[in-house]
Structures are given as structure tokens and as C-alpha cells.
C-alpha positions in Angstrom: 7.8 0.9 5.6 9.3 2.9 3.0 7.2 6.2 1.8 5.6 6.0 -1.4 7.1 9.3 -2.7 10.8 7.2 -2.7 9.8 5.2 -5.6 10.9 7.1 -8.6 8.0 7.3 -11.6 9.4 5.8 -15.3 11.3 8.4 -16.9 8.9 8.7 -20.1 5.8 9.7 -17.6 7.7 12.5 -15.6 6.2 15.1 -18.6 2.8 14.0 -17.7 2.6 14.4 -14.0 4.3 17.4 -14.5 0.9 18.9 -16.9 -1.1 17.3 -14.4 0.2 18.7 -11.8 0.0 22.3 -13.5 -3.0 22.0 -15.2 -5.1 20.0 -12.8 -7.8 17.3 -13.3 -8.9 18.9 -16.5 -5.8 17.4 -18.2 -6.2 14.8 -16.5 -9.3 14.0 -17.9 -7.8 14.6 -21.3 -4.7 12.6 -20.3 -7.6 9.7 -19.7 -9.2 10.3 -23.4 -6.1 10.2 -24.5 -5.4 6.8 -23.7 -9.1 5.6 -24.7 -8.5 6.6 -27.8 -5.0 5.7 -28.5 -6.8 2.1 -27.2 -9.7 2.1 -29.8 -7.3 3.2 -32.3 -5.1 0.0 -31.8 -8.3 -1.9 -31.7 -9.3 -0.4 -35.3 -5.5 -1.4 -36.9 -5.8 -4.7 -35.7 -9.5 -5.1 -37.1 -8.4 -3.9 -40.1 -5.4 -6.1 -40.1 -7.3 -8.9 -39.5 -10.0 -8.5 -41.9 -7.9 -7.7 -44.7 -9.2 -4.2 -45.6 -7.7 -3.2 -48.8 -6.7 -6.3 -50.5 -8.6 -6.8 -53.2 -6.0 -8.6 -55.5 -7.3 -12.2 -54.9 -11.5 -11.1 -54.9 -10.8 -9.4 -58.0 -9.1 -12.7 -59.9 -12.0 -14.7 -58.1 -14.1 -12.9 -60.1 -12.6 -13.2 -63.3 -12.4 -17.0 -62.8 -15.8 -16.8 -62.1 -17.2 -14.9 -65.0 -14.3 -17.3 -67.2 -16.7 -20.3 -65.9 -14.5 -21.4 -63.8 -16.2 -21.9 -61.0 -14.3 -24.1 -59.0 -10.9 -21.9 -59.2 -13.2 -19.0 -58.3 -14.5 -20.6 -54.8 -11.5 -21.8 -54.1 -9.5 -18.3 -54.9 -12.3 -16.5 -52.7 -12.6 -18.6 -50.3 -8.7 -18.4 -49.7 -8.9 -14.8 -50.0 -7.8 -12.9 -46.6 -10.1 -10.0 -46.9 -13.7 -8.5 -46.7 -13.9 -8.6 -50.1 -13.1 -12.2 -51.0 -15.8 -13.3 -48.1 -18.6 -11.6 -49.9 -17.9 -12.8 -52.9 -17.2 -16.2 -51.6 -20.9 -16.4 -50.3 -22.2 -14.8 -53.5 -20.8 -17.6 -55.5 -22.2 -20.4 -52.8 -25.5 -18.6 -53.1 -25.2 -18.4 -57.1 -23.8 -22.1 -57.6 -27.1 -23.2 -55.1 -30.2 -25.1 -57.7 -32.7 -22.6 -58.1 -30.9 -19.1 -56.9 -33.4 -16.7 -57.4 -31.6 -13.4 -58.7 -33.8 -11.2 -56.7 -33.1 -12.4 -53.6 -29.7 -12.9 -54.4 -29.0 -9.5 -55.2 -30.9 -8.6 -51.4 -29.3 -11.1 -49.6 -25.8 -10.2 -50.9 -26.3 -6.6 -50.1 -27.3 -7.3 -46.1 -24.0 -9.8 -46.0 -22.4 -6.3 -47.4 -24.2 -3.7 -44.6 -23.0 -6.3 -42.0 -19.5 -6.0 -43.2 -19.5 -2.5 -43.1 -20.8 -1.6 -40.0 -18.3 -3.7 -38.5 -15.7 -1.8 -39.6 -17.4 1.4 -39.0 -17.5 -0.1 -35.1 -15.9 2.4 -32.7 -15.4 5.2 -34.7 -18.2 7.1 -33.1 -16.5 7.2 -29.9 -12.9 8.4 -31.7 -15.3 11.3 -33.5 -16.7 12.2 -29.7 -13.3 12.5 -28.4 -12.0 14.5 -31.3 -14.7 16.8 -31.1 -15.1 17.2 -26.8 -11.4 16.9 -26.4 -11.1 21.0 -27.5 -14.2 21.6 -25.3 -12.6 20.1 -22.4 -9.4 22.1 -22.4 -11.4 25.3 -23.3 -13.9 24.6 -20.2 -10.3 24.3 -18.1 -9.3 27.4 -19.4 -12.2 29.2 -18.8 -11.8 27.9 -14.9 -8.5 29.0 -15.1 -8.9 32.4 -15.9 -12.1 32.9 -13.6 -9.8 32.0 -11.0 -6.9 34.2 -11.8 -9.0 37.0 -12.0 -10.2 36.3 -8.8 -7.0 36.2 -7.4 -5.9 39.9 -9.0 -9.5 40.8 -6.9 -8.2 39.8 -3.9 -4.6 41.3 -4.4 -6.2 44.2 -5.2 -3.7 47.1 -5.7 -1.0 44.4 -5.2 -0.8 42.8 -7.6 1.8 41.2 -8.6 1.9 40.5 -13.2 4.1 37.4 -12.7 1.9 35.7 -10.8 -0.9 36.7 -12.6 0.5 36.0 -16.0 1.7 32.4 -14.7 -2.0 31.5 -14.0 -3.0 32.5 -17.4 -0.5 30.2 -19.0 -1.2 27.0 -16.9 -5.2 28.3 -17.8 -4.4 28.2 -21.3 -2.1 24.7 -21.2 -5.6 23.1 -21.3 -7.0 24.4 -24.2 -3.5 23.8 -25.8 -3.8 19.9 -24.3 -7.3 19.7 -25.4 -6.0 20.3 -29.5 -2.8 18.1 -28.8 -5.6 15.2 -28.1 -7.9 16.2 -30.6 -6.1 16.8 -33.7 -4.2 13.6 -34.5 -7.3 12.1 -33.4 -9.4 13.5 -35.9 -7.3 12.8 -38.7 -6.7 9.3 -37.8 -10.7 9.2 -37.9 -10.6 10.6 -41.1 -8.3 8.0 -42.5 -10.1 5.1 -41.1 -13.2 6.7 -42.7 -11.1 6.8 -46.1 -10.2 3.2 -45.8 -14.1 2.2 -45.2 -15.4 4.4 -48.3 -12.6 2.6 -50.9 -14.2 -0.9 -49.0 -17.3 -0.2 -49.7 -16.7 1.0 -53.3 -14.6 -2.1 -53.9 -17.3 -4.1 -52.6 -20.4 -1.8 -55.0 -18.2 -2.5 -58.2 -17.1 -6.1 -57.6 -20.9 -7.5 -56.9 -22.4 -5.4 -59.4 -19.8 -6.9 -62.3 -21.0 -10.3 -61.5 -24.5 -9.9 -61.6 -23.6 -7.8 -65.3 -20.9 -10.3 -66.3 -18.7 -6.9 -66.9 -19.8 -6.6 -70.4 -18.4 -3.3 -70.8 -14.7 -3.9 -69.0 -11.7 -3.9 -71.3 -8.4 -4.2 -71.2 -6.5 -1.8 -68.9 -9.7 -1.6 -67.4 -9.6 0.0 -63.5 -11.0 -3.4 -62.0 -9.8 -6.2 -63.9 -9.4 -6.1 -68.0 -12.7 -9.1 -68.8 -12.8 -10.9 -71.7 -16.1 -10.2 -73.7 -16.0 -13.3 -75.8 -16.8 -15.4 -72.4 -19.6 -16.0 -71.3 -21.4 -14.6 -68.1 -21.6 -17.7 -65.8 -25.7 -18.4 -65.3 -27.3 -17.7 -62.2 
């Protein structure tokens, strides 16, 4: 039966089981946040891939056809729309072009389709924050353990002591703490971004609903949103 130790590791891991082996199962531990969060980071791309965040070009022409009177070009242009944005608006114009709409409870209803949306993209970012912020507590907790235990060692040597060995258990005492920011950092500004990419959702989503309900009636051209005409008029609710 052949032994275990014969079969070789992949070439690419032969950096980790060597910190692993040095720095013990703290590292470990951060080794396994590591790959949770690289995980729920692929996870958050692919959400935000799928969902369209950022594309705002075919909500924001919905709209225009919308406030234009066109209704028709404007549920079709939304409802073709690949993004957050254009699904909103897509059910505000269903709910609009319904007998009856009361404004009220348009307005309501319309801003809980909009809460929905964004706490689905704020999903998992909680845990991403925890590891950011525990990752540098982790490694400092190793270190501390590391240096407890060197000093412990220099008590037993006692008038032998020998600095090499002492100063190589303060190193592999301090990899953790240097392991603990490696995980940490790109993980807190990759956090950072997704939050960045929620916040210009969100705003996107605040302007866009609040110009239909006003018809826009103080857009121009060369306007930040979309340049309205002013001699339209605002489609009735």
C-alpha cells in the first residue's frame, strides 16, 4: 500500500502547508477564513452580475419614454432591462398603468419592492465585515500564544539560552498576526467596494422613482439623469 507522504501536494499549495506548518492551527484557521471569504466574495460578483448592478442606461430611457407618454415603449424597454433598476421601474409602471392606482400606496408599495432589492444585495456582507474585522484578532491571539510560549521556553533554558532559537519563535509568533492583516485587508476593501456599488444602487433607484412621481419638471438638458423635455406632459397616474 503505498504511504500517503509519497504523493506529492500541487505545487501552488507547497507555500501554505509550509505557514501551516510554522505557524500552527491559528493560520490555519485564517487559511479557512480565507477561503470563506474568497467564496462569498465570488458569490457577491456573480449576484451582482446577474442582477445587473450599475446599468442604468435602459431604466433611465424607460423613463423618459414613460414621462414622453409612451407607455408601451416604456414597459417594454424596462421590462427588457437586465438590471435592478429596470425591474422596479417595470413594476412601478404596471402598478401606475393599473385602473384606479392610488398614488399613496403606490409611492409605499414601490419603496418596499425597493428595501427588498437592496437587502438582497446587501446579503452576505456581514459575514465578509466579521472576517475583516476578527481576521487581525485571530493572528494577534496566535501571536500572543506564540510569545507566551517562547518565553517559556527561555524560562526553562535558563542561563542557556540560546537568541537564535529564541528569536525564531518570535518570528513564527509574529507570522500570525502578519497572516491575520494579509486576510483582512483586501477583504475589507473589497467590502468597501461592494458597499460603494450598493450606495450608487440605491441612489439610482431614490432619483429614478422620485422623477416619475414629479414628471422631472425641473431636468434640462445635459442634465445628470436624463435631459426631459418640459413641454411633455407628466403621464397620469
Amino acid at each position: 500500500m503505498p504511504d500517503i507522504k509519497e504523493f506529492a501536494l500541487p505545487q501552488f499549495l507547497s507555500p501554505l502547508t509550509g505557514l501551516v506548518d510554522q505557524g500552527g492551527p491559528v493560520v490555519l484557521l485564517l487559511l479557512l477564513l480565507s477561503l470563506v471569504a474568497v467564496a462569498l466574495i465570488a458569490a457577491k460578483v456573480l449576484q451582482f452580475a446577474v442582477m445587473g448592478v450599475g446599468r442604468f442606461g435602459s431604466a433611465r430611457k424607460a423613463l423618459r419614454l414613460w414621462l414622453d407618454g409612451r407607455t408601451r415603449d416604456a414597459l417594454n424597454m424596462a421590462g427588457g432591462g437586465k438590471s435592478c433598476v429596470a425591474g422596479v421601474l417595470f413594476k412601478l409602471f404596471q402598478g401606475s398603468a393599473q385602473a384606479h392606482a392610488d398614488t399613496s400606496l403606490l409611492k409605499e408599495d414601490i419603496e418596499r419592492i425597493c428595501v427588498l432589492r437592496l437587502n438582497s444585495l446587501r446579503a452576505y456582507l456581514r459575514p465578509l465585515d466579521m472576517i475583516a474585522q476578527t481576521a487581525p484578532l485571530i493572528g494577534l491571539l496566535g501571536t500572543v500564544l506564540g510569545m507566551i510560549e517562547a518565553f517559556r521556553a527561555m524560562q526553562g533554558a535558563g542561563a542557556a539560552v540560546d537568541p537564535s532559537v529564541l528569536a525564531g519563535g518570535i518570528w513564527v509568533a509574529l507570522m500570525t498576526t502578519a497572516v491575520g492583516l494579509a486576510v483582512a485587508i483586501p477583504v475589507s476593501a473589497i467590502v468597501g467596494w461592494f458597499d460603494s456599488r450598493i450606495e450608487a444602487e440605491q441612489a439610482e433607484l431614490e432619483a429614478l422613482v422620485t422623477a416619475f412621481f414629479t414628471g422631472a419638471i425641473t431636468e434640462c438638458g445635459g442634465a445628470r439623469v436624463l435631459p426631459f423635455e418640459a413641454t411633455e406632459p407628466r403621464h397620469a397616474l
